[in-house]
C-alpha positions as CSV (number, residue, x, y, z in Angstrom):
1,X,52.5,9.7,-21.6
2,X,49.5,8.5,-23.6
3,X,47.7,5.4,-22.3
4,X,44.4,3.3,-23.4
5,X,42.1,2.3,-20.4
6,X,40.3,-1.1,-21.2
7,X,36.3,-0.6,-20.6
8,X,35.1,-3.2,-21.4
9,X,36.3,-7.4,-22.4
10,X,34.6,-10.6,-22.2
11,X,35.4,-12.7,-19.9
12,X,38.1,-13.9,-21.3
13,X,39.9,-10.5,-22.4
14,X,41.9,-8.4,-20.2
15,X,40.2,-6.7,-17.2
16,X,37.9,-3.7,-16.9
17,X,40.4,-0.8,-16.0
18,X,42.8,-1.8,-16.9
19,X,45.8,0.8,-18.2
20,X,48.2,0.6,-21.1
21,X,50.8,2.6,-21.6
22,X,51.8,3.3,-25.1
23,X,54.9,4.6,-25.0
24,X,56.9,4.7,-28.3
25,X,53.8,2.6,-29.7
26,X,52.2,-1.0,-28.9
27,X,51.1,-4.3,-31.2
28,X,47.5,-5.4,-30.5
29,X,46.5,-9.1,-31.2
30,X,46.6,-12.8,-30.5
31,X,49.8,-13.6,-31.4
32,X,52.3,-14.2,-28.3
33,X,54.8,-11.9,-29.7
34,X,52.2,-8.7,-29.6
35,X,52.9,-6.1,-27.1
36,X,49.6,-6.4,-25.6
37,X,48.2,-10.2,-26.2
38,X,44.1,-10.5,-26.6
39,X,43.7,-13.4,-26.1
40,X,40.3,-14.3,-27.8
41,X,39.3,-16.0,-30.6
42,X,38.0,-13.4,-32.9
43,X,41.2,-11.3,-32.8
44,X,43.6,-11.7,-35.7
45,X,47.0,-12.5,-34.6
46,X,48.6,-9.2,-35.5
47,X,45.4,-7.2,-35.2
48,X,46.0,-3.3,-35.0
49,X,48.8,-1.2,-34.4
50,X,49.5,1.8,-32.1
51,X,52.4,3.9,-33.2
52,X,53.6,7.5,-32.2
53,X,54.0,10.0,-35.6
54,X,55.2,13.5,-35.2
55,X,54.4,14.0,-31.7
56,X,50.6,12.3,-31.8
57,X,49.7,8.8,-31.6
58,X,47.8,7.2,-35.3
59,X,46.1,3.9,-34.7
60,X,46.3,1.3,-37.6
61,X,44.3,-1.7,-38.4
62,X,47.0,-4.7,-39.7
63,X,44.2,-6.3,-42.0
64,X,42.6,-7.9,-39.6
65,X,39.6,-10.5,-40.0
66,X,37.1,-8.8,-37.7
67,X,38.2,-5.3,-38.4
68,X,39.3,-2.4,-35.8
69,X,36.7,0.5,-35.0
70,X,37.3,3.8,-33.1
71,X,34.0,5.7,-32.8
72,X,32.1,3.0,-34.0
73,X,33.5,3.3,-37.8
74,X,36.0,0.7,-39.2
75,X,39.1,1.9,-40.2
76,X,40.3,0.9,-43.6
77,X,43.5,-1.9,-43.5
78,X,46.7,-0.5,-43.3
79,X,45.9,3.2,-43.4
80,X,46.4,5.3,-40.3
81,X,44.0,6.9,-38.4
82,X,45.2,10.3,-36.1
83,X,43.7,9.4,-32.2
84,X,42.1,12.1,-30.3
85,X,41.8,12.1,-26.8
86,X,38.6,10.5,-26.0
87,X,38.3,8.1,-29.1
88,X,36.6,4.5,-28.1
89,X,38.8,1.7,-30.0
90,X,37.0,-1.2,-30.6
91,X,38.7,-4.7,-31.0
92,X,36.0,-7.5,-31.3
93,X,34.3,-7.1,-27.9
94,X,37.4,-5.1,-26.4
95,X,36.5,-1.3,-26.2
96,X,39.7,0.9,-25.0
97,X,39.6,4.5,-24.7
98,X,42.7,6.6,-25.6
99,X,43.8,9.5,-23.6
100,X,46.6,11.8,-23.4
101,X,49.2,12.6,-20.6
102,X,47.1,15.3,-18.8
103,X,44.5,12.8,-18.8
104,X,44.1,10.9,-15.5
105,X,43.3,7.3,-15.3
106,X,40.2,5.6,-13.6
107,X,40.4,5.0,-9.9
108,X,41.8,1.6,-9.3
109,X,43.0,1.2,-13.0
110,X,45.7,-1.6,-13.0
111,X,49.1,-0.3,-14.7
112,X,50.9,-2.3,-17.3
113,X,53.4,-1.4,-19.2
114,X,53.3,-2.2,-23.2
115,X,55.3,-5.7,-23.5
116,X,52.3,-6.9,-21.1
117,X,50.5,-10.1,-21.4
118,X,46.3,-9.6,-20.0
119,X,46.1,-12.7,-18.6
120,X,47.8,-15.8,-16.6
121,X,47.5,-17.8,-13.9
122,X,47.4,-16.3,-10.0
123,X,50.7,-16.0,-8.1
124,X,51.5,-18.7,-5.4
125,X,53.1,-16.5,-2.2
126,X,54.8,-17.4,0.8
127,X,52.9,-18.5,3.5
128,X,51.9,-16.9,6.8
129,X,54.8,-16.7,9.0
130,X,53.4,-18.4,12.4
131,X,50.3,-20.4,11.3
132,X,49.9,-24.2,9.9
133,X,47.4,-26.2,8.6
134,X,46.5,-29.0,10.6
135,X,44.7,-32.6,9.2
136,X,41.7,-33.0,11.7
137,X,39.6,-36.1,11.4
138,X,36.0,-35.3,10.6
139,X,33.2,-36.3,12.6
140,X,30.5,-37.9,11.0
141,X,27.6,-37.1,14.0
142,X,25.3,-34.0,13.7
143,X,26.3,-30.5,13.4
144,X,25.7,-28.0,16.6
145,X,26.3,-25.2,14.3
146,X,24.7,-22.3,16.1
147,X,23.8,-20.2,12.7
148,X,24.7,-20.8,8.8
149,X,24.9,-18.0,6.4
150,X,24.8,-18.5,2.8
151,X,27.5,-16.4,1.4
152,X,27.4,-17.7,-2.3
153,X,23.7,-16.4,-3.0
154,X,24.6,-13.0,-3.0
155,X,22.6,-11.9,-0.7
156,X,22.5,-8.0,0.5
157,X,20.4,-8.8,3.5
158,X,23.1,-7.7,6.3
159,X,21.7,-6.1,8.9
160,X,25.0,-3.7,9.5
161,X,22.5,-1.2,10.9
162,X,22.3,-3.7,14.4
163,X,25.7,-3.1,15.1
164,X,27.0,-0.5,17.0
165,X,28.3,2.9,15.0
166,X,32.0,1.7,16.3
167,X,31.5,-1.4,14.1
168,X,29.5,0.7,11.3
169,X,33.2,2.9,11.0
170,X,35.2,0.1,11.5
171,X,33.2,-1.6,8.4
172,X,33.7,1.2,6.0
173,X,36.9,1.7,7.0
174,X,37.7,-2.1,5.5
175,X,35.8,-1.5,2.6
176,X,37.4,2.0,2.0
177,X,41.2,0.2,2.2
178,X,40.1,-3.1,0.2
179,X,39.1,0.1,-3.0
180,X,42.6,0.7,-2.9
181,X,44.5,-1.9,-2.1
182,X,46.1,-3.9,-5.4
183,X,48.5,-6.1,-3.9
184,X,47.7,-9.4,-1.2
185,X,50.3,-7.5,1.3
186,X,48.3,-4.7,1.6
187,X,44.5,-6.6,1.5
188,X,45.2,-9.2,3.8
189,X,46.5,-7.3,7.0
190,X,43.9,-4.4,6.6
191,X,40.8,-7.2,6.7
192,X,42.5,-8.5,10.1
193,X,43.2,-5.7,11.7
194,X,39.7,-4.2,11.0
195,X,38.1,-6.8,12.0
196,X,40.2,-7.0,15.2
197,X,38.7,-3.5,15.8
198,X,34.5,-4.7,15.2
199,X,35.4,-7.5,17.1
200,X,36.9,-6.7,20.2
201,X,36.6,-10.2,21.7
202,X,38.0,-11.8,19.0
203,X,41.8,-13.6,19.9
204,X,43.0,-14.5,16.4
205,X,42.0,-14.3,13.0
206,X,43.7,-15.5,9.7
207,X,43.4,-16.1,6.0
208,X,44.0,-19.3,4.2
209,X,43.8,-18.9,0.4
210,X,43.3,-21.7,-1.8
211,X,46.2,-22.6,-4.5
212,X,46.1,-23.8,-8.2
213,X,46.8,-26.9,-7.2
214,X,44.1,-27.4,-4.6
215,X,46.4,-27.1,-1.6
216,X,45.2,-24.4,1.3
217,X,48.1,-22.6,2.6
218,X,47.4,-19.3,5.4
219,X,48.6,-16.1,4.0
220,X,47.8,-13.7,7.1
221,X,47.2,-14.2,10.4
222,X,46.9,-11.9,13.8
223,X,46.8,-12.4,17.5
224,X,45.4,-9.8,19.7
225,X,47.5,-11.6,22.3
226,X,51.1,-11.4,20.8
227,X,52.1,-14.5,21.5
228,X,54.8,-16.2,19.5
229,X,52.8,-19.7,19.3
230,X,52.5,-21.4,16.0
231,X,49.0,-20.9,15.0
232,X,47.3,-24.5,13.9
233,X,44.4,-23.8,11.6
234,X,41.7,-26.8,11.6
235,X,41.2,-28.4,8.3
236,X,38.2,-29.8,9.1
237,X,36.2,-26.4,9.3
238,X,38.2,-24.5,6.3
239,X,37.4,-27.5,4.2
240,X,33.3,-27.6,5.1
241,X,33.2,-23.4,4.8
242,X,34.9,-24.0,1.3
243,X,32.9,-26.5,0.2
244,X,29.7,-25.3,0.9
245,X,30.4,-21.7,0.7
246,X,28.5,-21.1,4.0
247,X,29.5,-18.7,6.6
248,X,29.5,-20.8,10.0
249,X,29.0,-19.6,13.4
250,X,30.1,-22.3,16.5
251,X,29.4,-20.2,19.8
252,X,31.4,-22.9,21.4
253,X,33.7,-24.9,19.2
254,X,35.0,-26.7,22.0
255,X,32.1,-28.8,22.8
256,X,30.4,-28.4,18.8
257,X,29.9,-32.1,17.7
258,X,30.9,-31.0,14.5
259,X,34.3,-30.4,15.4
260,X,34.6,-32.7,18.2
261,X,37.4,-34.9,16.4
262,X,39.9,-31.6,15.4
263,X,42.5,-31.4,18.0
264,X,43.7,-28.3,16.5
265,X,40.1,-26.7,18.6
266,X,40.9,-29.1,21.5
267,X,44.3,-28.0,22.2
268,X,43.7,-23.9,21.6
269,X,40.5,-24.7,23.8
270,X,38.5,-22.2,21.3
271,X,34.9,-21.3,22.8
272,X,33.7,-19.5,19.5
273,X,34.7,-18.7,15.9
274,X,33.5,-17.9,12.9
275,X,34.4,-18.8,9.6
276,X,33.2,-17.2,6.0
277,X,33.9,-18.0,2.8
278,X,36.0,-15.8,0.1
279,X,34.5,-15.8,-3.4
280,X,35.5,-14.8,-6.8
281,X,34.1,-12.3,-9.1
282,X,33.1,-16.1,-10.7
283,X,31.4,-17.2,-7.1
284,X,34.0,-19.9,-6.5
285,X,36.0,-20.3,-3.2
286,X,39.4,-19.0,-3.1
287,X,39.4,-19.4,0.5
288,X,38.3,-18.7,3.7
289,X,38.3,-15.8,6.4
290,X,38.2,-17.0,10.4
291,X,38.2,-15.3,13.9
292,X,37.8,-16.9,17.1
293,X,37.9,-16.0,20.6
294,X,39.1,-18.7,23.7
295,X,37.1,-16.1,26.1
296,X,33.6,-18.2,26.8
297,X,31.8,-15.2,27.8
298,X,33.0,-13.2,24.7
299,X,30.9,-15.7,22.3
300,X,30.1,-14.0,18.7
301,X,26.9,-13.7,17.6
302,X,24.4,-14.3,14.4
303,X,24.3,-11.0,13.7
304,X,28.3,-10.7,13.8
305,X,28.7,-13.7,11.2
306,X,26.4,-11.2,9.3
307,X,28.7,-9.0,9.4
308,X,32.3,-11.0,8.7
309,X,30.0,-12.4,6.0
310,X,29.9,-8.8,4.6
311,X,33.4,-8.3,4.9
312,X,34.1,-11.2,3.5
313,X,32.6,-10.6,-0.1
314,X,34.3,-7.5,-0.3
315,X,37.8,-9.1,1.0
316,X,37.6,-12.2,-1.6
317,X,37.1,-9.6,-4.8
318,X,39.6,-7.3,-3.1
319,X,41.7,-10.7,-3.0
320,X,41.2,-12.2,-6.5
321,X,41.8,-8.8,-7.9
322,X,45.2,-8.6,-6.2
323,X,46.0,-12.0,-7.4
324,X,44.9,-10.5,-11.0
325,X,47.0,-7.4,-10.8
326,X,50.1,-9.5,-9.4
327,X,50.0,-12.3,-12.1
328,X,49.9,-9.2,-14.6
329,X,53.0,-8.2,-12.9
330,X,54.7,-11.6,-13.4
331,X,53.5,-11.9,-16.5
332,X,55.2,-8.3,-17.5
333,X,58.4,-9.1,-16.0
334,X,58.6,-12.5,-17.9
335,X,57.4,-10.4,-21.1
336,X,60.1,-8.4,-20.7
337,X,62.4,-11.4,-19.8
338,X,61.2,-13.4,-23.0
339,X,62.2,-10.0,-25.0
340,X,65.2,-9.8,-23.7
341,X,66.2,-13.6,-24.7
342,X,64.5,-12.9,-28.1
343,X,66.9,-10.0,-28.6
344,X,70.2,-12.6,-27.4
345,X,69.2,-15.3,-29.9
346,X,68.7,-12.3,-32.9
347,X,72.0,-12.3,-32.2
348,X,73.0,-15.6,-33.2
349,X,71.4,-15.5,-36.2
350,X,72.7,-13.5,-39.5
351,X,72.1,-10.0,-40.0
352,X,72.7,-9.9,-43.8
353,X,72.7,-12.6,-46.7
354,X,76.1,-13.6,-48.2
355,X,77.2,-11.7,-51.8
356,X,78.5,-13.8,-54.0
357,X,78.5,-12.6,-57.7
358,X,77.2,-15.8,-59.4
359,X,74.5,-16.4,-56.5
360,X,71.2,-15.0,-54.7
361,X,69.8,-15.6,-51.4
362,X,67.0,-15.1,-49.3
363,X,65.5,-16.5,-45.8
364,X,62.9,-16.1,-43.4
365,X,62.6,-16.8,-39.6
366,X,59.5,-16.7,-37.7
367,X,59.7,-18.2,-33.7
368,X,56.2,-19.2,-32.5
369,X,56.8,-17.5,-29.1
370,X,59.3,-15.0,-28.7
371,X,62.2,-17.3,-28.9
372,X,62.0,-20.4,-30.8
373,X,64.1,-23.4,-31.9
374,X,64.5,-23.3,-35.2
375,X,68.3,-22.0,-36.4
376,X,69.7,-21.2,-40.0
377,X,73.3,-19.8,-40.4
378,X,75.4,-18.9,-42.9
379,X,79.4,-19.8,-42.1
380,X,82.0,-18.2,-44.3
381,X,84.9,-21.5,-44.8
382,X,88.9,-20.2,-45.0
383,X,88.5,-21.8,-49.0
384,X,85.7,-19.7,-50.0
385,X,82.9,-22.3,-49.8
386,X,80.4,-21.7,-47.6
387,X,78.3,-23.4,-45.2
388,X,74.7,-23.1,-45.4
389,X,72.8,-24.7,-42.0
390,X,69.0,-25.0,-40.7
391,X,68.1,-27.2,-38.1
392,X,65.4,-27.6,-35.6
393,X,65.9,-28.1,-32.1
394,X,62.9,-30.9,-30.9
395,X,60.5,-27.6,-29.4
396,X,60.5,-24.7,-28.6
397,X,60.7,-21.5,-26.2
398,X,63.7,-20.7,-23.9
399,X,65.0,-24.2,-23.2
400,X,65.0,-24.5,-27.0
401,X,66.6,-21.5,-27.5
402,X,69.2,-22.2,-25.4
403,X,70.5,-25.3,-27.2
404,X,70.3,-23.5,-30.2
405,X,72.2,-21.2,-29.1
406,X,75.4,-24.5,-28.0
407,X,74.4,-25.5,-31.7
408,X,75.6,-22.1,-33.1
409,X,78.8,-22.2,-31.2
410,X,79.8,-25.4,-31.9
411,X,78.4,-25.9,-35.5
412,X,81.4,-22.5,-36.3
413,X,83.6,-24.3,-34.1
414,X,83.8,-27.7,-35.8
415,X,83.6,-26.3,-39.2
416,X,86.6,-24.0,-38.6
417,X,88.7,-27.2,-37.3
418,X,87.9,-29.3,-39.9
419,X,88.0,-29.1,-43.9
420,X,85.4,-31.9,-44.3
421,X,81.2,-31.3,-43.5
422,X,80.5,-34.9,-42.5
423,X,83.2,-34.8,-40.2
424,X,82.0,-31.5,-38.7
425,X,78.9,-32.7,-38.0
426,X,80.2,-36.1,-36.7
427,X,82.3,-33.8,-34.1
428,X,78.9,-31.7,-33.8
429,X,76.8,-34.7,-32.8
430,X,79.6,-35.6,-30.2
431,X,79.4,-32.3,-28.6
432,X,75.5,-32.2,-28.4
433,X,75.2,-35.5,-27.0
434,X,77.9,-35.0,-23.8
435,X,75.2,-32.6,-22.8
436,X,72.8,-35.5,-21.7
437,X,69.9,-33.3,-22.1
438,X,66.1,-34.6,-23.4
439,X,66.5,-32.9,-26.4
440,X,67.6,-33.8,-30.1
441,X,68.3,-31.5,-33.3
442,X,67.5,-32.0,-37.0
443,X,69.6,-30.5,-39.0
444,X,70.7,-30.1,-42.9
445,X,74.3,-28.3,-44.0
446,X,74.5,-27.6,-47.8
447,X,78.4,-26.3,-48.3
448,X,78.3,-24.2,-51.2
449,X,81.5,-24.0,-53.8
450,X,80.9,-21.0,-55.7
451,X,83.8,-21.3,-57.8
452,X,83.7,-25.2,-58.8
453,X,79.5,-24.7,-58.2
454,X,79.1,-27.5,-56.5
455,X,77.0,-28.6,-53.0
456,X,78.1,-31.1,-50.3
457,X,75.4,-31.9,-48.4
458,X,75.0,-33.2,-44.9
459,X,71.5,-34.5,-43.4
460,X,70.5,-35.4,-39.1
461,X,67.3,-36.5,-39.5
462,X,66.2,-33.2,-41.6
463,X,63.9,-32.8,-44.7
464,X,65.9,-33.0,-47.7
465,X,66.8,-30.1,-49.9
466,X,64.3,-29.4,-52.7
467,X,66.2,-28.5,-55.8
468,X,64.7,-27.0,-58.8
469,X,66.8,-28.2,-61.8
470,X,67.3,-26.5,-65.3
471,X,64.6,-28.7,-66.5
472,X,62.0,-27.6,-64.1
473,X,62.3,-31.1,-62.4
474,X,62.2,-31.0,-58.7
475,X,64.8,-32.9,-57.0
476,X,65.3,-34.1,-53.2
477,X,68.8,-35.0,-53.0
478,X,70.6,-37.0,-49.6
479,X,68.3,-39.2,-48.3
480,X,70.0,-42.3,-48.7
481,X,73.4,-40.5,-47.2
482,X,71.3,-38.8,-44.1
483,X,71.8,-40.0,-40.8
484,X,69.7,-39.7,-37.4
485,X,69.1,-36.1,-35.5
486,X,71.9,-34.7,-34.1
487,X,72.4,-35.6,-30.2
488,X,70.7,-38.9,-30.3
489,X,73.7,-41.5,-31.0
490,X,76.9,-40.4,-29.7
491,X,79.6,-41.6,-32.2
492,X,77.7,-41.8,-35.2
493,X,79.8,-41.2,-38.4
494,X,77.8,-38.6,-40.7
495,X,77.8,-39.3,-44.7
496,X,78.0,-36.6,-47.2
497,X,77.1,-36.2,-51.0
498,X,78.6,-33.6,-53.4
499,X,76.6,-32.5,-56.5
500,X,76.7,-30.1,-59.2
501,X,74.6,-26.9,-59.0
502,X,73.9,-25.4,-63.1
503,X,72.8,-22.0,-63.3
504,X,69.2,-21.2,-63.0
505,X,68.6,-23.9,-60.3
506,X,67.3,-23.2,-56.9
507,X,68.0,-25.0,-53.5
508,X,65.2,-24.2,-51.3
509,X,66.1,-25.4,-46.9
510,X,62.9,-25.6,-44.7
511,X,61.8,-26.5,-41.2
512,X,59.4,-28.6,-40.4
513,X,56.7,-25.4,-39.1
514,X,56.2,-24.4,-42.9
515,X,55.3,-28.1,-44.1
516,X,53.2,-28.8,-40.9
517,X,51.3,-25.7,-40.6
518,X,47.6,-26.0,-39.7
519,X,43.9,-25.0,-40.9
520,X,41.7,-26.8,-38.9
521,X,42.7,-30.7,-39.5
522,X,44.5,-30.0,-42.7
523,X,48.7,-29.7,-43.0
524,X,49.9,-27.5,-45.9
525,X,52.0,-30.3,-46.7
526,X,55.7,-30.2,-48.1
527,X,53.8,-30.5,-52.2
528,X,52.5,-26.7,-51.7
529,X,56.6,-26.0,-51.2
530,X,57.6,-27.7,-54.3
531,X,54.8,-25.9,-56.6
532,X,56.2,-22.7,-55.6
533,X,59.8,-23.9,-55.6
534,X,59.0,-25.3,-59.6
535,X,57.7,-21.9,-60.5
536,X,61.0,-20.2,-62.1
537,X,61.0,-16.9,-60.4
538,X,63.2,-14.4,-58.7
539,X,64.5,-16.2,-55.5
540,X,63.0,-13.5,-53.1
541,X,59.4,-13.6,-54.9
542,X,59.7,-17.3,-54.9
543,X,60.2,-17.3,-50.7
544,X,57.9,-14.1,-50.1
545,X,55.1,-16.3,-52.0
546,X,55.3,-19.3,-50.9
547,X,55.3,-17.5,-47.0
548,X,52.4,-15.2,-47.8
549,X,50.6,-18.4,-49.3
550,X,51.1,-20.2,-46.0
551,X,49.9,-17.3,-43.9
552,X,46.7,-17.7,-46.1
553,X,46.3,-21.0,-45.7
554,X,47.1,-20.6,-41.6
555,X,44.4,-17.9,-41.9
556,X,43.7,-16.4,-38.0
557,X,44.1,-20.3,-36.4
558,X,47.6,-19.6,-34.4
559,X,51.0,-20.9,-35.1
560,X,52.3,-24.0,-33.5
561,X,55.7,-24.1,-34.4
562,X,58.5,-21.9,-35.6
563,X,59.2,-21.5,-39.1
564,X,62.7,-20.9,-41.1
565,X,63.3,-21.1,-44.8
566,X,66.5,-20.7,-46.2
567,X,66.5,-20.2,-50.4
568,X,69.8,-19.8,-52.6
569,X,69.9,-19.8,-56.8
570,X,73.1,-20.1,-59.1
571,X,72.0,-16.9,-61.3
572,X,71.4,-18.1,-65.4
C-alpha cells in the first residue's frame, strides 16, 4: 500500500510523522469534505488530488491558489504528474513524502487512514478507577517547600549521573516505553510503574490530566501497598504545581505550612511527596505527576525531584501526543461516520432529472459539510404533473440532515394522498410541527403540468421563483400567496397560485447558500442570479455559469452554507 509521511506543517497543519494511506486515492484541501483536511489558510479548498492510474499513483494539482510542488517544481493545474517513490509534495508549508508498499514508515509515525481529519480537539477518558480529587482549603502562611524546580524553562540541568545505575536503567527504561507508546493506556501505567522501581520508598503515585474544560480528573494511579482505599488527591498542591509549572518537593507534607489546611495529607498522614508538572510541546500544563511516601524515614530528596522532573517532560509530550494520535482516531471514525450519513442522504435525493419532451432540467447540490440541509426533489404525481421541491432545513450537519430526511418522507407522502399542493403542504406543516423539535424548514413546491403548461406554486417562508419570461422580463411570482416556514405554526392553511409557463421561459429554484455566499464582507446577492437567469441560454450553461461565477466570487474564503439550485425551461 502506498502512503505519504507528513515532514513537515506549521503549527497549525497536521503533525510531523504523521502517515497517510492512499489507498484507491485521497482529496487534499481545506474543504471539510476532503479526504485529508489541511486546515490552513493558504490551502485552496479542493487543493490537489492523489489518485491511483494503472497500477502507480499520479498526483494532480485541482487549480489551486498557491499551487502544488513535488521536487520543488509546480505542477501545471489539472494535468497529472506520475509519483516516484521518494518525491517531496509540497502544499503551502506542508511537505509529504510519498512512498511505496516496500517502503517502511518513520518510527513512531501516527496511522490514518484517508477519510482522516489532522486535527481536533483532545479526547476526555474515563477516570482512574480508585482515586478522587479532593477541594482542600489553601493556606495563606509561608511555604516550607523543601526544594522548587522550574520545570517550564527547559532546563537540561538534571543531574541523572547522582543517582544510582538502578535508577539510571530504570530512567531509560521510561523513556524507551514513552518512544513507543501512542495511546494514554499504555503511557500512563509505564511512568508509574517505572517510577515505582527509581523510587523504592515511594507508596503511591498518580496522574491527574487537565480537561478542555478546566476540570482535573486522575487518569492513573498505583499503590505499592495494594490496598483497595480510594485514593484522595489534594487540590491544593495539583493546582499550585499547575499553575506555576514548578516541580515541588515537601520532605514532610504533614507538618509543611503550605499544606497545613488539605485534609486529604492529614488523613493519608503523608511525610513526603513530590509533585512535577506535565507540559505540552506548547509549554502549557496538561497536568501533573505525584508520588509520595507515608514512611518518615524514606523522605525524597532534591536530587530525586530532579529526576521525576526529568521524567516528567518526557511523560507530558509522551501524553499530549497520545491525546493527539487518539483525537485523530476519533476524528477518523466520525469521518468515516459523517461518510456514511452523506452516502444515506445521496439516497434521498434524485439520481436522474425528469424527461419530459417539451421540458429541460438541471440542478446542483453542494452540502457545506458532508451532509447538509438543503433538499430538492422531484415527485412524479398519478396525473402526470409533477412536483418540483427545494427547501432548506434552518442549519446544517447531521441533525439537519436528519429532518430532511422526515421532510422527504412526508413531502411523497402527502402529495400521493392528496390531489391539491397547498393542501399537501398544509398536511406537511402538521407533520413537521408534531415533532416539537428547534428546527423550521423553508420550502418552495412548483407543480409542473406539462400538458396544460402550467405551474402551481406553493411558498413556506422560501425565496420566490425567478422566472424568465418570453420577453426577457424577470419575474418573482407567489409572494403575496406564501406563507411562514414549514414547522413553525401548526395548522396553518397554505395558499397556492397557478400560472402559465410559454415556451422559452425558465424557472430557476434556489437556496438561500447561493444568494448569501461570502467574499470577505460582501454577499453575492440574489441580482447576480437574475443576470444569469435573463441571459437566454441553454438551461445547463445557464446553472453551470451562474455556479462557476459564484465559486469565483467565494474565491478560497470557505463555504458557510449549503447550496441547491434547481432550473427547468419549457423548450421554444
Amino acid at each position: 500500500m502506498a502512503f505519504l509521511i507528513v515532514e513537515s506543517a506549521p503549527e497549525l497543519g497536521p503533525p510531523s510523522g504523521t502517515k497517510l494511506e492512499l489507498g484507491d486515492g485521497i482529496k487534499l484541501g481545506r474543504h471539510p469534505a476532503c479526504h485529508t483536511v489541511l486546515r490552513l489558510d493558504a490551502v485552496s479548498r479542493e487543493h490537489a488530488e492523489i489518485r491511483r492510474d494503472n497500477g502507480k499513483y499520479v498526483i494532480c494539482d485541482l487549480a489551486s491558489r498557491n499551487g502544488t510542488y513535488v521536487n520543488d517544481q509546480r505542477l501545471p493545474s489539472n494535468e497529472p504528474h506520475q509519483l516516484s517513490p521518494g518525491d517531496r509534495v509540497s502544499i503551502c508549508d506542508v511537505v509529504l513524502t510519498f512512498h511505496d508498499d516496500q517502503a517502511p514508515p518513520p518510527s513512531g509515525a501516527h496511522l490514518l487512514s484517508s477519510g482522516s481529519s489532522l486535527s481536533g480537539p483532545a479526547i476526555t477518558t474515563p477516570a482512574a478507577q480508585g482515586a478522587i480529587m479532593v477541594d482542600d482549603e489553601e493556606s495563606s502562611s509561608n511555604s516550607t517547600i523543601m526544594s522548587k524546580l522550574d520545570v517550564s524553562s527547559g532546563s537540561t540541568g538534571v543531574q541523572v549521573s547522582a543517582s544510582p545505575e538502578v535508577k539510571l536503567a530504570a530512567l531509560a527504561e521510561i523513556m524507551q516505553s514513552l518512544g513507543k507508546a501512542v495511546a494514554l493506556d499504555d503511557v500512563l501505567p509505564q511512568v508509574l510503574r517505572g517510577l515505582f522501581k527509581i523510587f523504592v520508598q515511594a507508596d503511591r503515585g498518580f496522574i491527574v490530566l487537565k480537561q478542555e474544560d478546566g476540570s482535573l480528573v486522575p487518569r492513573f494511579c498505583e499503590n505499592r501497598r495494594g490496598e483497595d482505599d480510594t485514593i484522595r488527591i489534594s487540590k491544593t498542591i495539583v493546582k499550585q504545581v499547575i499553575e506555576s509549572k514548578e516541580a515541588i518537593l515537601s520532605a514532610d507534607a504533614a507538618s509543611d505550612q503550605r499544606f497545613e489546611m488539605s485534609q486529604s495529607i492529614a488523613d493519608f498522614r503523608i511525610r513526603s511527596m513530590m509533585c512535577a508538572p506535565l507540559l505540552n510541546s506548547d509549554g502549557e500544563a496538561i497536568g501533573v505527576l505525584q508520588i509520595d511516601t507515608l514512611d518518615q524515614r524514606k523522605r525524597f530528596a532534591a536530587e530525586d525531584l530532579e529526576v521525576l522532573a526529568s521524567v516528567a517532560v518526557q511523560a507530558g509530550i509522551a501524553i499530549n501526543n497520545a491525546q493527539l494520535h487518539e483525537a485523530a482516531m476519533k476524528q477518523q471514525v466520525m469521518d468515516r461516520d459523517l461518510e456514511l450519513a452523506h452516502e444515506v442522504q445521496r439516497s434521498f435525493l434524485p439520481n436522474s432529472r425528469p424527461q419530459f419532451p417539451d421540458y429541460e432540467f438541471y440542478d446542483y447540490y453542494e452540502p457545506a459539510n458532508k451532509v447538509g440541509g438543503d433538499y430538492y426533489d422531484y415527485i412524479p404525481l398519478t396525473d402526470g404533473r409533477l412536483a418540483v421541491i427545494v427547501a432548506d432545513v434552518v442549519g446544517h450537519g447531521v441533525a439537519a440532515a436528519l429532518l430532511m430526511a422526515k421532510l422527504s418522507a412526508e413531502a411523497r407522502f402527502n402529495l400521493a394522498r392528496v390531489d391539491s399542493p397547498s393542501t399537501a403542504i398544509t398536511l406537511l406543516n402538521d407533520s413537521i410541527s408534531h415533532l416539537q423539535v428547534d428546527r423550521f424548514v423553508t420550502l418552495i413546491m412548483v407543480v409542473l403540468d406539462p400538458v396544460a403548461h402550467e405551474l402551481t406554486l406553493v411558498n413556506a417562508g422560501h425565496m420566490c421563483p425567478i422566472i424568465r419570461r418570453q420577453s426577457g422580463a424577470i419575474d418573482e411570482p407567489g409572494d403575496d400567496e406564501g406563507g411562514p416556514p414549514v414547522g413553525v405554526i401548526e395548522g396553518f392553511g397554505y395558499e397556492q397560485l397557478t400560472i402559465p409557463i410559454a415556451p422559452g421561459e425558465t424557472v430557476v429554484l434556489y437556496t438561500d447558500g447561493l444568494n448569501e455566499s461570502m467574499k470577505d464582507d460582501q454577499l453575492y446577492g440574489i441580482e447576480r442570479i437574475r443576470e444569469h437567469v435573463r441571459a437566454d441560454e441553454n438551461i445547463h450553461t445557464m446553472g453551470a455559469k451562474l455556479i462557476d461565477d459564484i465559486r469565483a466570487f467565494v474565491g478560497d474564503n470557505p463555504q458557510d452554507d449549503d447550496m441547491c439550485l434547481v432550473a427547468f425551461r419549457r423548450k421554444s
